[in-house]
C-alpha positions as a Markdown table, in Angstrom:
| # | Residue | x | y | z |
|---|---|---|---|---|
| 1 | Unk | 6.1 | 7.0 | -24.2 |
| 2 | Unk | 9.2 | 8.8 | -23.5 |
| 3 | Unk | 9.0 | 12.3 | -22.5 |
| 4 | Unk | 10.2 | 13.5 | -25.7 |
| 5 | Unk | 7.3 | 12.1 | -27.8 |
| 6 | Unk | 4.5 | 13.6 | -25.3 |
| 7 | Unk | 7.2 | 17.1 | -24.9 |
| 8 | Unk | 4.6 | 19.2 | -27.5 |
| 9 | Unk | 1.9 | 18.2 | -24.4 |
| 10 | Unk | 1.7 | 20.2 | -21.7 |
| 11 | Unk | -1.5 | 18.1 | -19.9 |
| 12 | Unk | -1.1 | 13.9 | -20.0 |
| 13 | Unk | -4.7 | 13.8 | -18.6 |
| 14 | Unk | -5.7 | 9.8 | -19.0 |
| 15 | Unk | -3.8 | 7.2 | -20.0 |
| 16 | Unk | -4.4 | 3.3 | -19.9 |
| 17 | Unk | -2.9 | 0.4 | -21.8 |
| 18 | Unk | -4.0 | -1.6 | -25.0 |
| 19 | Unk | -5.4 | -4.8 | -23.8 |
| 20 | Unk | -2.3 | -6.5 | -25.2 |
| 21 | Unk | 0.3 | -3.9 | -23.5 |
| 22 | Unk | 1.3 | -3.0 | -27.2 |
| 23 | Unk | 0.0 | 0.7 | -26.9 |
| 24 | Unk | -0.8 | 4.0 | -24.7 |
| 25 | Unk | -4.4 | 5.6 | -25.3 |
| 26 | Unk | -4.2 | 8.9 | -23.4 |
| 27 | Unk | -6.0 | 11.7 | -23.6 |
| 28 | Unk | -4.0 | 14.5 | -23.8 |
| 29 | Unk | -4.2 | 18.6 | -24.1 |
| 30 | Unk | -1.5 | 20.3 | -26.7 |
| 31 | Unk | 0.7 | 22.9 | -25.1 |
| 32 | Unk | -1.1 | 26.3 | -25.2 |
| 33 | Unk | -4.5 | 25.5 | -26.5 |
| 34 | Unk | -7.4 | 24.6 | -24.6 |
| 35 | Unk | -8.5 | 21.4 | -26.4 |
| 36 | Unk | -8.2 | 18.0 | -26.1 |
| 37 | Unk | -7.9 | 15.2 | -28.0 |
| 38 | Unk | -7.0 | 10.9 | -28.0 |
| 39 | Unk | -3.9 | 9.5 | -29.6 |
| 40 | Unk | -2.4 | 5.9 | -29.8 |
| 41 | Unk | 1.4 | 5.8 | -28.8 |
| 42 | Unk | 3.6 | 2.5 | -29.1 |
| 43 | Unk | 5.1 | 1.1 | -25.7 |
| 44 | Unk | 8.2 | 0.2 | -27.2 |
| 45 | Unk | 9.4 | 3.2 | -29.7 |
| 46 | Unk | 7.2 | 5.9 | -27.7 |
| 47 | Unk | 6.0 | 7.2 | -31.7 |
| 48 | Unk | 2.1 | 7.9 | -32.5 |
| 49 | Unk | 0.7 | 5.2 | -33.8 |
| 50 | Unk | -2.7 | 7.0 | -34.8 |
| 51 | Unk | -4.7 | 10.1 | -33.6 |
| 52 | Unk | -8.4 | 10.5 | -33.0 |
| 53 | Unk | -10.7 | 12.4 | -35.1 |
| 54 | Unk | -11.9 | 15.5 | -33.2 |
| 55 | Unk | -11.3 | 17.0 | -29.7 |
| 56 | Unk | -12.5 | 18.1 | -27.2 |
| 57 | Unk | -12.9 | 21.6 | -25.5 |
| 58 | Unk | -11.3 | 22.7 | -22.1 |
| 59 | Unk | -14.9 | 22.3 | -19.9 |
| 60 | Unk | -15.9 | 18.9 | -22.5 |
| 61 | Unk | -12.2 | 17.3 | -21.3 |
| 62 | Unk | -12.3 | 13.0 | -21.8 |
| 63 | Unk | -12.5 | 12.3 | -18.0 |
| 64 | Unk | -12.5 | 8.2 | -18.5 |
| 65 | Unk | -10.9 | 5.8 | -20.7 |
| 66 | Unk | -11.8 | 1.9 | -20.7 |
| 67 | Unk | -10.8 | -1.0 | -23.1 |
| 68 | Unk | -13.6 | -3.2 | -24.0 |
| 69 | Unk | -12.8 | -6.7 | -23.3 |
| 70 | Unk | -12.2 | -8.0 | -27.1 |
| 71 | Unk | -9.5 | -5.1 | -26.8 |
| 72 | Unk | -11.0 | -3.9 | -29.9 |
| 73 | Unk | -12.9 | -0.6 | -29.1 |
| 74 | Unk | -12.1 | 1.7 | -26.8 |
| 75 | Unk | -14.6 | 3.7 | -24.6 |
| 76 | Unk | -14.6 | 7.2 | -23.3 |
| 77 | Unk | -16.6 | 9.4 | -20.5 |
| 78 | Unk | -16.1 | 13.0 | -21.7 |
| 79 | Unk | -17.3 | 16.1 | -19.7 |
| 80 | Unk | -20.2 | 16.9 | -22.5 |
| 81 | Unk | -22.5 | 14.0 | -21.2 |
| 82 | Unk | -21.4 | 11.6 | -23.6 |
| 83 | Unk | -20.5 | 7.7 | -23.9 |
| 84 | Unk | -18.3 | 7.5 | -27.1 |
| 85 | Unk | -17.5 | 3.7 | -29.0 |
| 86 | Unk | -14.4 | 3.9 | -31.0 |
| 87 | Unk | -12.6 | 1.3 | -33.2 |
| 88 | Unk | -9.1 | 1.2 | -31.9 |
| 89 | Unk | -8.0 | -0.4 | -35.6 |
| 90 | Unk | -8.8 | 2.8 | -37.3 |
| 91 | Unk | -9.4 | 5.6 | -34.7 |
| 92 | Unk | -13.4 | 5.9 | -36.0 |
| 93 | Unk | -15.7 | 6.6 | -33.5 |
| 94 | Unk | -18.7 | 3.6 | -33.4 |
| 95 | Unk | -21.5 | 5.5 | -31.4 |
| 96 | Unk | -22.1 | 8.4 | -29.2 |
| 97 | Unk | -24.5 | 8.0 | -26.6 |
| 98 | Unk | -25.8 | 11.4 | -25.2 |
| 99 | Unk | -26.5 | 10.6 | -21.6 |
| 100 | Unk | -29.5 | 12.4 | -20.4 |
| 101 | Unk | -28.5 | 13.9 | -16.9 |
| 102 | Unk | -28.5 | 17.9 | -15.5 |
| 103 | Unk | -25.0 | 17.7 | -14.2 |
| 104 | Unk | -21.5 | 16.5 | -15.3 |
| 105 | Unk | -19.4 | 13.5 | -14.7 |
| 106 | Unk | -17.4 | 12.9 | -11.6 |
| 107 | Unk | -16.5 | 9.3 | -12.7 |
| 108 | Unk | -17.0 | 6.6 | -14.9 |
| 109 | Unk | -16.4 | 2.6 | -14.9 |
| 110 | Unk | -17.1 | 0.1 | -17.6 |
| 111 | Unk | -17.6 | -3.0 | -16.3 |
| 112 | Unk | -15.4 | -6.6 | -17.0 |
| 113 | Unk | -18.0 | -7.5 | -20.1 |
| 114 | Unk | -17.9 | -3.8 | -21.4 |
| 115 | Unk | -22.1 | -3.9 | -21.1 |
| 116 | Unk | -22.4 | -1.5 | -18.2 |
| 117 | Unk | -21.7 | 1.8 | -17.2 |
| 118 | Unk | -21.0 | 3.6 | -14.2 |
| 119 | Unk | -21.1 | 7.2 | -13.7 |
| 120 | Unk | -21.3 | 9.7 | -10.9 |
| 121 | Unk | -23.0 | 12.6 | -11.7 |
| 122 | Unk | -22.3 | 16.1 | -10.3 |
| 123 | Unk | -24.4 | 19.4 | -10.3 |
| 124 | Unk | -22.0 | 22.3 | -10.1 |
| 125 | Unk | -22.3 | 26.5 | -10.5 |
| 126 | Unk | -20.0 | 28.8 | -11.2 |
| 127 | Unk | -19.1 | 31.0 | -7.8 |
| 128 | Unk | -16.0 | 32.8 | -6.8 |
| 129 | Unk | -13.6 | 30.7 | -4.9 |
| 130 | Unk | -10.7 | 32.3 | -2.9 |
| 131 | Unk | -7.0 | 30.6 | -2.7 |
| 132 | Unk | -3.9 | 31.2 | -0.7 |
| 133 | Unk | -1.0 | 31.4 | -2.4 |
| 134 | Unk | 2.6 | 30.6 | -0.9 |
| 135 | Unk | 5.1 | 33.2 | -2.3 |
| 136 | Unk | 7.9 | 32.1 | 0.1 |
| 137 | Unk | 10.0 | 33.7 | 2.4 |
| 138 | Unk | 6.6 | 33.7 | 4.6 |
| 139 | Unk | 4.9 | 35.5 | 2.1 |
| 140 | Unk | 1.5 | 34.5 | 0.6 |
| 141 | Unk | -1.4 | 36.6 | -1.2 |
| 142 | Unk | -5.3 | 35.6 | -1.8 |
| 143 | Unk | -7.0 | 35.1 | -5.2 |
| 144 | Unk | -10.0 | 34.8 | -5.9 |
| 145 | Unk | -11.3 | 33.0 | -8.9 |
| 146 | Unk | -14.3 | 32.2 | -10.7 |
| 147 | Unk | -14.7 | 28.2 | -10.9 |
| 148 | Unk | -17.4 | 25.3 | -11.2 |
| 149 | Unk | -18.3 | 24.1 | -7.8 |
| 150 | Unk | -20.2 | 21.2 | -6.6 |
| 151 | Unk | -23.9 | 22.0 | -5.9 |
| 152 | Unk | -25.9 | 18.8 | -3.4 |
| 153 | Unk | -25.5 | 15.5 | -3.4 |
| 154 | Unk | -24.1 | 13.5 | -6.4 |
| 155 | Unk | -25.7 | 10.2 | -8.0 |
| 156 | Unk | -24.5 | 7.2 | -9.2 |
| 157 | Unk | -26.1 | 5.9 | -12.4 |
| 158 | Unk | -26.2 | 2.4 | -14.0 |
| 159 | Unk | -26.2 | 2.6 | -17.9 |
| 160 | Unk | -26.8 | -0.2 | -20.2 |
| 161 | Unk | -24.0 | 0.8 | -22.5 |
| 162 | Unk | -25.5 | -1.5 | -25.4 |
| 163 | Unk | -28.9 | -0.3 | -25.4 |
| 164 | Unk | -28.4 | 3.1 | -24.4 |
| 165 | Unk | -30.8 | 2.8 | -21.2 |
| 166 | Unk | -30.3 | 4.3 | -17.7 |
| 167 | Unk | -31.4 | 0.6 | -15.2 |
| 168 | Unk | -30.2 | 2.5 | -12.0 |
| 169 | Unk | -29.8 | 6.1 | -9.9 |
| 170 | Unk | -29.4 | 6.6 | -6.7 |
| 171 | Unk | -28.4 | 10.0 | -4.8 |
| 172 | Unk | -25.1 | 9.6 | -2.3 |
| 173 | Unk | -24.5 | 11.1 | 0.6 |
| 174 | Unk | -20.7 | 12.7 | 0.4 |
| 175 | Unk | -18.5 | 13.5 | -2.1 |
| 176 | Unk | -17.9 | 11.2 | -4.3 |
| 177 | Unk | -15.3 | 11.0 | -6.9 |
| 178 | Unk | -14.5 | 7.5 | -8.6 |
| 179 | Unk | -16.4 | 4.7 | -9.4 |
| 180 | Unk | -15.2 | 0.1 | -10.0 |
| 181 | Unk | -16.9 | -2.6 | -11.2 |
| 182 | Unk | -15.4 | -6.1 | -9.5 |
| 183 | Unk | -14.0 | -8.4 | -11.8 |
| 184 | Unk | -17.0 | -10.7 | -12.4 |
| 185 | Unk | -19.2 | -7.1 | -12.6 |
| 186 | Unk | -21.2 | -8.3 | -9.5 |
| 187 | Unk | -20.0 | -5.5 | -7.4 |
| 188 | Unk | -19.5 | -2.0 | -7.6 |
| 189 | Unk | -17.2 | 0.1 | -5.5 |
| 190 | Unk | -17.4 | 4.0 | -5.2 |
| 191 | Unk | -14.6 | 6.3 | -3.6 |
| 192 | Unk | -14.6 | 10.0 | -2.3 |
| 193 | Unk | -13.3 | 12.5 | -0.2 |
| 194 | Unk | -11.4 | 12.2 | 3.3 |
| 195 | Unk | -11.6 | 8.0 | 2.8 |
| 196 | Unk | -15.0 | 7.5 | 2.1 |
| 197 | Unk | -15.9 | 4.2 | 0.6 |
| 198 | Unk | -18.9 | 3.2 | -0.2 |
């Protein structure tokens, strides 16, 4: 959409195409509130076409989109632990599948038939974390703040998205940070830190 139809947004967090190219699904954050929420815009005039029921809060952010192949429903990985169905006709959401896992969601990847899942799950804290900050003119102070960091190795997780069943896990060695299916959903491929490919 033009700028000026996304200018009350102050985070364009994911975005990906209708399966006909007629619209943007994004998930975007409004400008001074720590929510989220999913909206429809229209490729050509750049308006809102329709808007999600509900949001989501600041830590819960929607960290995956993916158009089912019918280009009917739409699916999303939110930071909650949840696999959400939505009808793209009408904005309703379908189903909710509470994934059972400790952590929270580095990645997500639906494959070509939209009947697997992918995700890369993460065990984080909270822990001070210190930060240089350029002032300029050679200048620069430290700040330390409080965030989630990563805690272990993460694991990658094969969900049948139908059924609601976990079929795969298995722990990986790095850091690890997005997940593909391969166009006939035979192969998986997962990316990371500093190149790694696994």
């Amino acid at each position: 959409p033009p700028r000026s139809t996304l200018f009350p947004y102050t985070t364009l967090f994911r975005s990906i195409f209708s399966s006909d190219g007629r619209w943007i699904i994004a998930s975007v954050r409004p400008k001074e509130r720590e929510i989220y929420s999913l909206g429809i815009w229209d490729t050509k005039t750049g308006e809102v076409v329709r808007r999600f029921p509900g949001s989501f809060k600041d830590e819960h952010w929607i960290h995956q989109l993916a158009v089912t192949p019918s280009g009917k429903h739409l699916v999303t990985c939110s930071m909650d632990n949840t696999i959400r169905t939505w009808d793209i006709s009408n904005a309703r959401e379908l189903k909710r599948f509470d994934v059972p896992v400790k952590g929270t969601f580095n990645s997500f990847a639906l494959s070509p038939d939209g009947s697997l899942a992918l995700t890369i799950e993460q065990e984080t804290k909270k822990d001070w974390v210190t930060q240089r900050i350029d002032l300029g003119g050679g200048r620069f102070e430290v700040r330390a703040t409080q965030m989630q960091v990563p805690v272990g190795d993460p694991t990658l997780h094969l969900w049948d998205v139908r059924n609601e069943k976990r079929l795969d896990a298995r722990v990986l060695k790095g850091a690890f940070f997005s997940a593909a299916f391969s166009s006939n959903g035979r192969q998986v491929v997962i990316g990371g830190r500093s190149g790694q490919i696994g």
